[in-house]
C-alpha positions in Angstrom: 71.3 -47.1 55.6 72.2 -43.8 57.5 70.3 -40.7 56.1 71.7 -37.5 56.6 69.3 -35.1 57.2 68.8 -31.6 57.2 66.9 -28.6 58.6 64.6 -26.2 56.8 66.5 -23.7 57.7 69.5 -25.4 56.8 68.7 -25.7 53.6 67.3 -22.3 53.5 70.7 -20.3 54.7 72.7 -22.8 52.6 71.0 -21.4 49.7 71.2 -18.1 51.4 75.2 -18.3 51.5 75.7 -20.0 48.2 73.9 -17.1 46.5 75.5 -14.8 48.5 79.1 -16.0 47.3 78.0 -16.3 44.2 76.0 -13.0 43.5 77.9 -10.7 46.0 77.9 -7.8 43.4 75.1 -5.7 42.2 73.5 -6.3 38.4 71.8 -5.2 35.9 68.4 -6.8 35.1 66.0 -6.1 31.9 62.2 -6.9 32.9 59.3 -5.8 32.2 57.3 -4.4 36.0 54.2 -6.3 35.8 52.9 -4.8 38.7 54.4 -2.2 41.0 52.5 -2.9 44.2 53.6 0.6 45.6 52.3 0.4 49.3 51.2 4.2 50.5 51.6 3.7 54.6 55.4 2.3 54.3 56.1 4.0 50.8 58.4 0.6 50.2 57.0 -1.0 47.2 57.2 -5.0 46.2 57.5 -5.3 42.5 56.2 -8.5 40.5 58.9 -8.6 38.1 57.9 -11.0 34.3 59.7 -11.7 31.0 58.0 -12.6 28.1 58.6 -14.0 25.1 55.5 -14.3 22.1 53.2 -12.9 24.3 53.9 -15.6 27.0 55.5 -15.1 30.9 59.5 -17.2 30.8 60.3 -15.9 33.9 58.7 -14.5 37.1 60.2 -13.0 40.5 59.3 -11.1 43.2 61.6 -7.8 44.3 61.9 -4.8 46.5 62.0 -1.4 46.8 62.7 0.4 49.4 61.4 3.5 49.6 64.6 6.0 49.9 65.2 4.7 46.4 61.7 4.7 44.9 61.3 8.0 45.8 64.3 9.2 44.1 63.9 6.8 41.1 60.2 7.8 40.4 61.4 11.8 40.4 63.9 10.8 37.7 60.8 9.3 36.1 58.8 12.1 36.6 61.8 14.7 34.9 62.4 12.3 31.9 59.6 10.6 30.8 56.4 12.8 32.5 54.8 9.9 34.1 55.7 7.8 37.2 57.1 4.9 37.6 54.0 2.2 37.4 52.8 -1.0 36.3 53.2 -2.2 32.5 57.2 -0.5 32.3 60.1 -2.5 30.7 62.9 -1.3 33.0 66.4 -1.7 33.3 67.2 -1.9 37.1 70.0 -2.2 39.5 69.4 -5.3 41.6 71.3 -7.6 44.3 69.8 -10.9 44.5 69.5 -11.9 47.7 67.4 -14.5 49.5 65.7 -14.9 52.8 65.0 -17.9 54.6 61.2 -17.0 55.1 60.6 -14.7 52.3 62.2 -16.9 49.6 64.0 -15.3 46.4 63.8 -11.7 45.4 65.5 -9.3 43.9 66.6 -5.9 45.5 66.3 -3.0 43.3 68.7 -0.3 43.9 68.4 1.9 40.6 66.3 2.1 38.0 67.5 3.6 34.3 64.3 6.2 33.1 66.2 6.1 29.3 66.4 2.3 29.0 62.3 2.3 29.4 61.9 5.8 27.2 64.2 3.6 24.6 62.1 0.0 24.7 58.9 2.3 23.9 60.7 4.1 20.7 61.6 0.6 20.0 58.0 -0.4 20.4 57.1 2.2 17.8 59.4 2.2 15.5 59.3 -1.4 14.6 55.5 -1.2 14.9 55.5 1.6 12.0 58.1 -0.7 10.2 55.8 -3.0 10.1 52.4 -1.8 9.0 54.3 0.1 6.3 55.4 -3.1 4.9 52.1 -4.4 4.9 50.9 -1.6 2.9 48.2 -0.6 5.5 49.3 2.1 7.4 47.6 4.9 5.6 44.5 2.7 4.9 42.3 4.5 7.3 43.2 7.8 6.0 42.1 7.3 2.8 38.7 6.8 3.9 35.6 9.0 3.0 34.8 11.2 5.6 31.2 12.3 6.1 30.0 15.4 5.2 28.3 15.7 8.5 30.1 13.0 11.2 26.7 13.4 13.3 26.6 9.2 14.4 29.9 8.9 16.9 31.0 5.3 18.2 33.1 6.6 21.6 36.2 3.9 22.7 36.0 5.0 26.3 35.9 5.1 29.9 32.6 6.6 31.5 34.3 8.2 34.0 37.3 9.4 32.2 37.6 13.2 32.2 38.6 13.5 29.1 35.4 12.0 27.9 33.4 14.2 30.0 35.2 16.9 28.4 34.5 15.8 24.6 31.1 16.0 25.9 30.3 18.7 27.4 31.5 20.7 24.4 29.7 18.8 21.5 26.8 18.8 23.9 26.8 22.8 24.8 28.5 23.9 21.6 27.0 27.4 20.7 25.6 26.3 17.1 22.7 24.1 18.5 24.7 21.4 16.3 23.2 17.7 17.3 25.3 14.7 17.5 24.6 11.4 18.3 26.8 8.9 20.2 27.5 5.3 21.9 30.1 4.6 24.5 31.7 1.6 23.9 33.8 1.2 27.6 37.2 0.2 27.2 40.6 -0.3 29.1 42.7 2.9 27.8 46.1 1.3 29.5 48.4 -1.0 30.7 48.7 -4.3 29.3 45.0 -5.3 28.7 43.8 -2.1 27.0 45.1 -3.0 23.8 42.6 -6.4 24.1 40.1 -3.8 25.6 40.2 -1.7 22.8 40.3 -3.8 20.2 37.7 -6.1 21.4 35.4 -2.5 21.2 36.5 -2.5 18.0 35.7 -5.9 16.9 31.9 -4.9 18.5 31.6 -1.7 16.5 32.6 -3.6 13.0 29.6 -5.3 13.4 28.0 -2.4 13.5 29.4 -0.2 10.9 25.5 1.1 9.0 24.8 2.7 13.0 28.0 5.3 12.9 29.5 7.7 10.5 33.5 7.7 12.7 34.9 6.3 15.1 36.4 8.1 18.5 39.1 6.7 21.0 39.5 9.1 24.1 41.2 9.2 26.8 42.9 12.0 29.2 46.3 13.1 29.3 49.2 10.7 30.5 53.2 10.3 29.5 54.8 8.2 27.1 54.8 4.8 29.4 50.6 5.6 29.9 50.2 5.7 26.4 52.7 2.7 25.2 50.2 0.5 24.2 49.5 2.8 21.5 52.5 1.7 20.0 51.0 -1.9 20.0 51.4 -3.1 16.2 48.4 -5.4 16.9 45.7 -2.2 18.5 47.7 -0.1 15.2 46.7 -2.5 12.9 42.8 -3.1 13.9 42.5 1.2 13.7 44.2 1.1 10.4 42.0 -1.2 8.5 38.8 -0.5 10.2 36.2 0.4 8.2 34.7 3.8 9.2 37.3 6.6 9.9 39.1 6.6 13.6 39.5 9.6 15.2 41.7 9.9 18.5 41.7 12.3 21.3 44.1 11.1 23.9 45.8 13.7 25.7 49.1 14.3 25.1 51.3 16.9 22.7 54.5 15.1 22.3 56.1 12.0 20.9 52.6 11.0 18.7 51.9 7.3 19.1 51.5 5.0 16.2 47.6 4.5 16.5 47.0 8.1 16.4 49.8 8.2 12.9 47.3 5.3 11.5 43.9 7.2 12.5 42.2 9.3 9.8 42.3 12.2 12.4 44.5 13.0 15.2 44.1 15.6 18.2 46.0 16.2 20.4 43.2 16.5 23.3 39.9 15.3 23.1 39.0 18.9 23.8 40.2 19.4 20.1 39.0 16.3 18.9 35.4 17.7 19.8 36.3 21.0 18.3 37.0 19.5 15.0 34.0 17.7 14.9 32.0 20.9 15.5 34.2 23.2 12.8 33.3 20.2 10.5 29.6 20.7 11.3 30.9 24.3 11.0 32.5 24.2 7.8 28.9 22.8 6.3 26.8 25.4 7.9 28.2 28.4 6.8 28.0 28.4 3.7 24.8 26.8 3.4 23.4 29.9 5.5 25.5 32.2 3.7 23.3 30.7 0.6 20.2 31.3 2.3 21.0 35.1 3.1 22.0 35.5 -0.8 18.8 33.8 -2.2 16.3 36.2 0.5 18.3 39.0 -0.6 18.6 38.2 -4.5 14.9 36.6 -4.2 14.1 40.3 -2.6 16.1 41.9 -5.4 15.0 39.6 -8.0 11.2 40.6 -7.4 11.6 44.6 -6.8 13.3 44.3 -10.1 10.2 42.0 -11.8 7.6 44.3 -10.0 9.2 47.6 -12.0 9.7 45.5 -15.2 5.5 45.1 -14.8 4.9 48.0 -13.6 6.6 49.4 -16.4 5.3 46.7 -19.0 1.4 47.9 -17.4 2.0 51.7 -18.3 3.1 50.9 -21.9 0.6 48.2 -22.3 -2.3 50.7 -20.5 -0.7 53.4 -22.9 -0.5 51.2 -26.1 -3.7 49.8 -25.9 -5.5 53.0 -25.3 -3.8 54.5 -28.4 -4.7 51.1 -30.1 -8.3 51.4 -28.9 -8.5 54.9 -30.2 -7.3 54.1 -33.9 -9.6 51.5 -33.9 -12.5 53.2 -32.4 -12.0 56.1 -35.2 -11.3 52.7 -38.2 -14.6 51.5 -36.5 -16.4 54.7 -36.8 -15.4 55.1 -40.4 -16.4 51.8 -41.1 -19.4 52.5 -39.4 -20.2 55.3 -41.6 -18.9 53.8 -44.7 -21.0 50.5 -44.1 -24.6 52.6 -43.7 -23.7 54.5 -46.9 -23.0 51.1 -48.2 -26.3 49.7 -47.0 -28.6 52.7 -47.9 -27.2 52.3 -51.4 -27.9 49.0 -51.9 -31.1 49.8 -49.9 -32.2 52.6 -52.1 -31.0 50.4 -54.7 -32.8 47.2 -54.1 -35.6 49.2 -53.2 -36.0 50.2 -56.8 -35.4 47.2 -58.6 -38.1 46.0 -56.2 -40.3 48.6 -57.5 -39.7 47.5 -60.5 -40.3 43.8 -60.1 -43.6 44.8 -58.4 -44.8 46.9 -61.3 -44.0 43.8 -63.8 -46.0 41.8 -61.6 -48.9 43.9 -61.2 -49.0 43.9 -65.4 -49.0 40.3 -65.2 -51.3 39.7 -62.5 -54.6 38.2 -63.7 -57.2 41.3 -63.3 -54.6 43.4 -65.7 -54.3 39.9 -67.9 -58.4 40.0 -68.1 -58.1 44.0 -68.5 -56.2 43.3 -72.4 -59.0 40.3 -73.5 -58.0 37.9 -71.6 -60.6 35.4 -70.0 -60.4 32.4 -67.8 -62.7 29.6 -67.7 -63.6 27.6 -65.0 -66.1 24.0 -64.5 -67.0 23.2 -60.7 -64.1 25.7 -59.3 -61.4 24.3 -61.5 -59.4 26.5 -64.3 -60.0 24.9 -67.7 -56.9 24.1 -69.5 -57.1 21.5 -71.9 -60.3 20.6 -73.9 -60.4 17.8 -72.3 -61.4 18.8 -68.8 -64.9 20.0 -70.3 -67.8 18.2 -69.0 -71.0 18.8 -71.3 -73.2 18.0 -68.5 -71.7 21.1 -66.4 -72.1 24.7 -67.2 -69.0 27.0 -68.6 -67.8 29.8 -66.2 -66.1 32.2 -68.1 -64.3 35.1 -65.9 -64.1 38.6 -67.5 -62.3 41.7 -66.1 -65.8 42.7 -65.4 -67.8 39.7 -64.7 -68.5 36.5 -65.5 -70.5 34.4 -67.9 -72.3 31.1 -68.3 -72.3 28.8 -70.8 -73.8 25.5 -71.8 -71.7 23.2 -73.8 -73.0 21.5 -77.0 -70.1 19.5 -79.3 
């Protein structure tokens, strides 16, 4: 059986010429530029062209871009959406498909439409908004409690990222002597795998949630293409429902992205983010010092005022109680006076009924008793008083006023 048989390059400029009939004119492709490999020494740059669907690459090509038109398609970049042309970008380009025997497939790119990619990221957003609205969630994260004092910071970064040095040079210099504490957590903060960067930070600081009192995501400046995956419903959604407050610094004044819409606190810089931080420090200080100057100065007041009430209360008492001590002295005095009138009376008093008394005494005493006839008798030393105390055997002493007298006893 005869084979026909053909050439490499046969095949290769058949394809050539068939795609050439076919695709003779110039088109307009929707893709997203996966990566732009822009190539400094030629300025030509060799796009890796994707299209995805669910998160998954359908389709993948290889193009060009010669550098006459990537410099004037970049400017137009440059004037309408403040960034570059760079990796990450869904674009709407001008090709011709053409194909080369040794380099394959590719697509040319002759123009590239700035509004189509500025359009896709409003898209982005929009329906990203639309949806966390829906869910009921999109204000979740401002209805947080802030602290009082946000002093414990988690910092979504990159080390080396100037706007992080920034944040930190002013919460570390600011003039109050206020001291915060804070963690980087190192992040991606774009193109396609900082919105798995950030959340996967995110995921780490949950876990962590009794160490920090807020959250802060900071980045520099950047246009709306740096700063698309902001719009990300899934890197929206982890910030809305996390469960300390998220504050975002990422560096840009226009066209406010939805994570920084869900976050409890917005700046527009991270310059202003670590301003805020320090007027909330601020805010707290102030009055608490203002307090302290009132209380020295009432506390001042308060005893000047005390001191002349008992200065005061020590003259009227000094006063009072000499006058007090005076009547009293005098009510003393004539008390005294009254009391030895008092007691010579009853002195003078006693004295004579005491004279008395000794007068009846002396009339009853037994040498006056003898004096009016009186006589006592007596046997061995005793006073006789009954009969029946004599003893016969024992002589009778009689005692007279003036003497005494013997007896013998004969019954």
């Amino acid at each position: 059986m005869d084979r026909k048989i053909f050439s490499l390059s046969q095949v290769a400029k058949s394809i050539q010429k068939t795609l050439a009939d076919r695709y003779g004119s110039a088109y307009w492709v929707k893709a997203e530029m996966n990566k732009l490999n822009h190539y400094s020494h030629s300025g030509h740059c060799y796009p890796d062209l994707v299209e995805k669907r669910d998160g998954k690459v359908i389709a993948e090509m290889r193009s060009i871009l010669w550098k006459s038109d990537f410099q004037g398609i970049n400017q137009r970049f440059l004037e309408i959406l403040n960034e570059p042309l760079k990796d990450g970008v869904a674009v709407l380009m001008l090709v011709n498909i053409s194909f080369d025997p040794i380099y394959g497939m590719s697509l040319r790119i002759l123009d590239i439409d700035p509004s189509f990619s500025l359009g896709e990221l409003a898209r982005e957003k929009q329906e990203s908004i639309a949806r966390l609205q829906k869910e009921r969630i999109f204000d979740a994260n401002k209805r947080l409690k802030f602290p009082v004092l946000p002093k414990r910071l988690a910092i979504i970064s990159v080390e080396t990222s100037k706007g992080y040095a920034d944040f930190l040079k002013i919460i570390d210099n600011n003039p109050y002597n206020y001291k915060f504490e804070y963690k980087l957590f190192p992040a991606l903060l774009q193109g396609d795998k900082a919105v798995q960067s950030i959340i996967e930070q995110l995921y780490t600081i949950s876990s962590l949630t009794e160490e920090f009192d807020a959250v802060a995501i900071i980045r520099g400046g950047g246009g709306d293409i740096g700063l698309s995956c902001y719009n990300n419903y899934d890197l929206a959604k982890e910030i809305a429902i996390f469960p300390l407050p998220v504050l975002t610094g990422i560096g840009h004044s226009t066209n406010e992205t939805v994570s920084e819409m869900v976050a409890f606190k917005n700046a527009i810089t991270p310059s202003e983010l670590a301003d805020l931080l320090i007027q909330r420090f601020h805010e707290f200080a102030v009055p608490v010092l203002n307090a302290e100057e009132y209380l020295k100065t009432r506390i001042g007041e308060y005893i000047k005022d005390r001191k002349t009430e008992v200065d005061q209360a020590t003259r009227q008492f000094q006063l009072a109680s000499g006058n007090l001590i005076g009547i009293e002295t005098s009510r003393l005095s004539t008390f005294e006076n009254s009391v030895h009138l008092l007691v010579n009376q009853h002195l003078r008093t006693e004295s004579k009924a005491l004279e008395s008394l000794e007068k009846q005494v002396r009339l009853l005493s037994p040498e006056n008793v003898l004096k009016r006839g009186f006589s006592l008798s007596y046997q061995n030393g005793e006073l006789i008083k009954s009969k029946h105390q004599i003893d016969t055997s024992v002589p009778l002493v009689t005692k007279l006023h003036d003497g005494e007298v013997k007896s013998t006893i004969n019954i």
